[in-house]
KETIZA-7456 format. One record per residue: residue number from 1; chain; z, x, y of N, C-alpha, C in turn. Coordinates in Angstrom, 1 decimal. Atoms other than C-alpha are relative to their C-alpha. Example, Ala and Ser with C-alpha at 12.3 -4.5 7.8 and 13.67 -1.06 7.14 Angstrom:
<atoms>
   i ch    n_Z    n_X    n_Y   ca_Z   ca_X   ca_Y    c_Z    c_X    c_Y
   1  A    0.0    0.9   -1.2    7.8   12.3   -4.5    0.0    0.9    1.2
   2  A    0.0   -0.9   -1.1    7.1   13.7   -1.1    0.8   -0.8    1.1
</atoms>
This chain:
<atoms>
   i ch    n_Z    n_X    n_Y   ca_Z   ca_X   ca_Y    c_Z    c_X    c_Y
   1  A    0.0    0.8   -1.2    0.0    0.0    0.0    0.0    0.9    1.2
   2  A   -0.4   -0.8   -1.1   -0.5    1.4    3.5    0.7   -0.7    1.2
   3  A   -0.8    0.2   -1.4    1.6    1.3    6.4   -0.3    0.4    0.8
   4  A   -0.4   -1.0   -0.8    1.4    1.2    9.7    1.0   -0.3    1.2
   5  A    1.0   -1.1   -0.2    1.2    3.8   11.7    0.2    0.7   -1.3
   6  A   -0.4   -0.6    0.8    0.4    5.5    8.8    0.7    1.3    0.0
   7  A   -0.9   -0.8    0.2    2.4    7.8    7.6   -1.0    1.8   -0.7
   8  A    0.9   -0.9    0.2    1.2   11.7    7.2   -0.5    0.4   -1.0
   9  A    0.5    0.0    1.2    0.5   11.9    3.6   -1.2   -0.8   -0.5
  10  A    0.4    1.2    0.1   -1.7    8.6    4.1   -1.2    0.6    1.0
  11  A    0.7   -0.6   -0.9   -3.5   10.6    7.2   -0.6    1.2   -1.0
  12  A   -0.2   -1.4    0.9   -3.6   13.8    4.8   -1.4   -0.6   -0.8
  13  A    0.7    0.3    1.0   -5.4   11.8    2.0   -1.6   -0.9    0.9
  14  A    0.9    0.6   -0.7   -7.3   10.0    4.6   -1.4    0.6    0.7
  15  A    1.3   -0.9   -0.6   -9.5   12.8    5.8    0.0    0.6   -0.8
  16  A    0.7   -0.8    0.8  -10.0   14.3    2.9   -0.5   -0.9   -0.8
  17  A    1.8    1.0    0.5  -12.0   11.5    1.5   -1.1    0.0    0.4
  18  A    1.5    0.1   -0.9  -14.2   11.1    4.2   -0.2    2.0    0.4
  19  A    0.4   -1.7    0.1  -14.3   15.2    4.2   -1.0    0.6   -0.9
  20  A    0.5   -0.1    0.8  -15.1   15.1    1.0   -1.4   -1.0    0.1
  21  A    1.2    1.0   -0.3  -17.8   12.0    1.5   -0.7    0.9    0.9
  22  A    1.0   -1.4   -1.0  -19.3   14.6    4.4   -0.1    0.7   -0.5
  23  A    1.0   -1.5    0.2  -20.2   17.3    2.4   -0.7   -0.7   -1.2
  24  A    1.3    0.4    0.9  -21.4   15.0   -0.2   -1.3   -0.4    0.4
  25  A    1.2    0.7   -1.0  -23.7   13.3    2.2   -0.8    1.0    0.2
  26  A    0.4   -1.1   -0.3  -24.6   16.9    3.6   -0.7    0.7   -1.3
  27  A    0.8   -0.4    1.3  -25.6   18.5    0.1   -0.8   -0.8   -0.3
  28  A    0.9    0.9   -0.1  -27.7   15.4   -0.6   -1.0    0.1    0.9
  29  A    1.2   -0.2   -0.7  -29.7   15.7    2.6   -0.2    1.5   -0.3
  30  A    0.4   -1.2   -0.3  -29.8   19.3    2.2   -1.0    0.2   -1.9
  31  A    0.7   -0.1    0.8  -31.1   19.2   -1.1   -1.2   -0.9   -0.1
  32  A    1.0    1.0   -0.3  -33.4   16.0   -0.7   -1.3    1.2    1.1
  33  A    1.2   -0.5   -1.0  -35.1   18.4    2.5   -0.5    1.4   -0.8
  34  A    0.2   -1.1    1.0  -35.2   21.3    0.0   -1.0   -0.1   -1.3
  35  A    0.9    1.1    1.5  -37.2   19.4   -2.7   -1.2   -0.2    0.7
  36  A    1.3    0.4   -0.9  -39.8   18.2    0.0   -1.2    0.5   -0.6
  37  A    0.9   -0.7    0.3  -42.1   20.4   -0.7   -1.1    0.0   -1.2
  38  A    1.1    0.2    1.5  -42.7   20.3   -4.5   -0.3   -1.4   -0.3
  39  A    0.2    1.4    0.1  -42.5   16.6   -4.1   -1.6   -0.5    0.5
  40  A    0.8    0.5   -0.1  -45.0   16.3   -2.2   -1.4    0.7   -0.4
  41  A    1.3   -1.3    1.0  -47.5   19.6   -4.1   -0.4   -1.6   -0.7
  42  A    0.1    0.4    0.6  -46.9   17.1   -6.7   -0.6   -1.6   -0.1
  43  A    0.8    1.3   -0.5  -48.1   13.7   -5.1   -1.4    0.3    0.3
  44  A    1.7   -0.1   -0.1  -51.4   15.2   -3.6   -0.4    0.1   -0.8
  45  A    0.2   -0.7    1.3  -51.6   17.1   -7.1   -0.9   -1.7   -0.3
  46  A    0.2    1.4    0.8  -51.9   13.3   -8.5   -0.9   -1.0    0.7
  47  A    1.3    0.7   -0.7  -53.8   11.7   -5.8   -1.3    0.4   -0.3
  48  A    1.4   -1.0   -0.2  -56.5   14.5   -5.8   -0.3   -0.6   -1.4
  49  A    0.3    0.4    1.4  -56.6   13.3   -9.9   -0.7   -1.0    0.2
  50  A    0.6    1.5    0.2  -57.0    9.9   -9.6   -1.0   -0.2    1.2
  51  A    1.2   -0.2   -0.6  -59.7   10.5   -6.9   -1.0    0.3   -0.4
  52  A    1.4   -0.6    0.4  -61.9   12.6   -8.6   -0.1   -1.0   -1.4
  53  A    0.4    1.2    1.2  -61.4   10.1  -12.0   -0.6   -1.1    0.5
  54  A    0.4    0.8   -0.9  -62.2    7.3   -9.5   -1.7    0.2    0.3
  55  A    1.3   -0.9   -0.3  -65.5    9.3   -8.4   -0.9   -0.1   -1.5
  56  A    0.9   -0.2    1.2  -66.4   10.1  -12.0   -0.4   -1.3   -0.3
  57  A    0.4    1.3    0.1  -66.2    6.3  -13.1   -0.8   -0.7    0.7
  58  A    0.9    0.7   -1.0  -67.9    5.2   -9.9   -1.0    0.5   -0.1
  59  A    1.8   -0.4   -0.4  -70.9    7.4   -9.6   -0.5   -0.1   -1.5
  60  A    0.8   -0.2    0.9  -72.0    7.2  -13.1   -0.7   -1.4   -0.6
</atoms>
């Protein structure tokens, strides 16, 4: 149960949740912007496919 004003143990645990929540949030974007890259090699990669298979079946 909390009380208030809380009490320092209650403040204590209180910011280290959301401390802990901010650096989860922070590694998440920091890995999400870190990944970018092969994410998106890997999308054109797949586009460029199904373009030129698209091509083959059309022109022939």
């Amino acid at each position: 149960m909390w009380a208030y004003p809380p009490t320092r143990k209650q403040l204590a645990v209180t910011i280290g949740v959301f401390a802990a929540g901010t650096a989860l949030i922070a590694v998440g974007i920091h890995l999400s912007f870190a990944n970018v890259a092969p994410q998106q090699a890997r999308t054109k990669a797949r586009s460029d496919f199904v373009k030129s298979r698209l091509r083959k079946y059309l022109d022939d």
